[in-house]
N, C-alpha and C positions, 0 to 999 in steps of 0.2 A: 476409697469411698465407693459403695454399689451404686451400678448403674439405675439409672431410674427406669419405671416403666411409663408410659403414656397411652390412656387409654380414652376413650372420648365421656365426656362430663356429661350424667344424667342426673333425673331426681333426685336418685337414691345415695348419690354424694353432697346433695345441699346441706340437708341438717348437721351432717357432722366440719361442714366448710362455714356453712353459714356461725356455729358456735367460734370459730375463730376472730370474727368479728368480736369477742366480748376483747380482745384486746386492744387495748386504746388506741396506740400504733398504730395499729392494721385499720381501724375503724377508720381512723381518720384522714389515712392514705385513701383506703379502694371503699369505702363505707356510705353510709349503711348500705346492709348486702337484704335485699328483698323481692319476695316474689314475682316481680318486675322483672329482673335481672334474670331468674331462673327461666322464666316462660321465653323471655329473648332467645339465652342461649340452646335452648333445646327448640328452639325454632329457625335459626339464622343457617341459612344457606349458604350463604358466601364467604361464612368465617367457620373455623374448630374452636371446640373448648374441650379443653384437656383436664383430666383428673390424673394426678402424676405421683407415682408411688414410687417407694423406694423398699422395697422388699413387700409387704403385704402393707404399712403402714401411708396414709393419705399427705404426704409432704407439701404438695405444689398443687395450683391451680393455675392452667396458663389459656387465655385467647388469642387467634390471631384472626386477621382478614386476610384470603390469599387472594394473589391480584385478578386484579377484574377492569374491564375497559375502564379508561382514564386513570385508575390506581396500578400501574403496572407493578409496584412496589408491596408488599406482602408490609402488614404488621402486627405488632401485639398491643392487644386491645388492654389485657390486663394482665398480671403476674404477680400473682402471691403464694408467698410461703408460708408454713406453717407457722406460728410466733414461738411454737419451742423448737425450732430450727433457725431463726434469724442469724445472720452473720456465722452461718457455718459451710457458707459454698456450698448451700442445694442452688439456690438462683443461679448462680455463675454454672454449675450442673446442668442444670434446667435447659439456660440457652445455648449451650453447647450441643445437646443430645435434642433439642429439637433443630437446629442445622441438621441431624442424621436423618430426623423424619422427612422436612423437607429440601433437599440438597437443591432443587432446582431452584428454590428460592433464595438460596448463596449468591447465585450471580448477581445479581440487583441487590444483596444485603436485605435488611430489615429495617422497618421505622419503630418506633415506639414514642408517642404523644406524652407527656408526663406536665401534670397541671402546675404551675408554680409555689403551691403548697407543699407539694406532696416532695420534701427534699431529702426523707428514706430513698426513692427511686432514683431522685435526683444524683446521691451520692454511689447509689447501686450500677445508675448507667453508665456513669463517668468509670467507677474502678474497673469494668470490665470492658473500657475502650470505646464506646460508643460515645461521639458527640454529637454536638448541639449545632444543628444545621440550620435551624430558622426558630425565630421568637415569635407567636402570634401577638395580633392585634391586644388578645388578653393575657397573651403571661403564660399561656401554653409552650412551652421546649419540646422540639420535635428534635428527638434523637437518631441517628444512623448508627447502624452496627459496623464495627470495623471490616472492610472486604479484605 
């Protein structure tokens, strides 16, 4: 499988990100995806948002938050694949080669929040060794990645 590329998420990748939403799956995991979300992430200082390719074509979209006083812990905010890539190891891809981008983030591991709906992530987290370190109050699973 080619390596992926990660490049930082602007405008000019919503329209054809945001069409991904027509898939029911994906809607109802990370959904609905709207102008809201866009003006966030091209404004957030404290976190990256990746537009993640795999040769010239738009596979991944991934956010994280890198640490900052009281979050010493970096996470991913969101993480979606393409729907005609599902279940073909770009995600498991995905968070492999971003350990490359940020290695100092390795030592502390990664969190990822995952709502108690959303049981695509749910089963995505678990196959690729990440578990389940604390249940919130609502039913949120907060995941660690394996060190």
């Amino acid at each position: 499988m080619a390596t992926l590329r990660f490049t930082p998420f602007t405008p000019a990748h919503y329209p054809e990100y945001k069409s991904w939403f027509a898939d029911e799956r994906l809607n109802a995991a990370l959904g609905p995806m709207d102008e809201e979300w866009l003006q966030y992430v091209c404004t957030d200082t404290q976190g990256r948002e990746y537009a993640v390719y795999r040769q010239e074509e738009l596979v991944g979209v991934i956010g994280i938050q890198l640490p900052v006083a009281g979050h010493p812990v970096p996470y991913i905010t969101n993480l979606a694949v393409h729907p005609r890539y599902h279940r073909q190891g770009i995600g498991a891809l995905l968070l492999r080669e971003l350990h490359q981008i940020h290695p100092l983030a390795v030592q502390n591991g990664w969190i990822a929040f995952v709502l108690p709906t959303n049981q695509i992530a749910r089963r995505f987290f678990h196959a690729n060794g990440w578990r389940v370190i604390e249940v919130s109050e609502d039913g949120t699973f907060r995941y660690a990645s394996p060190t």
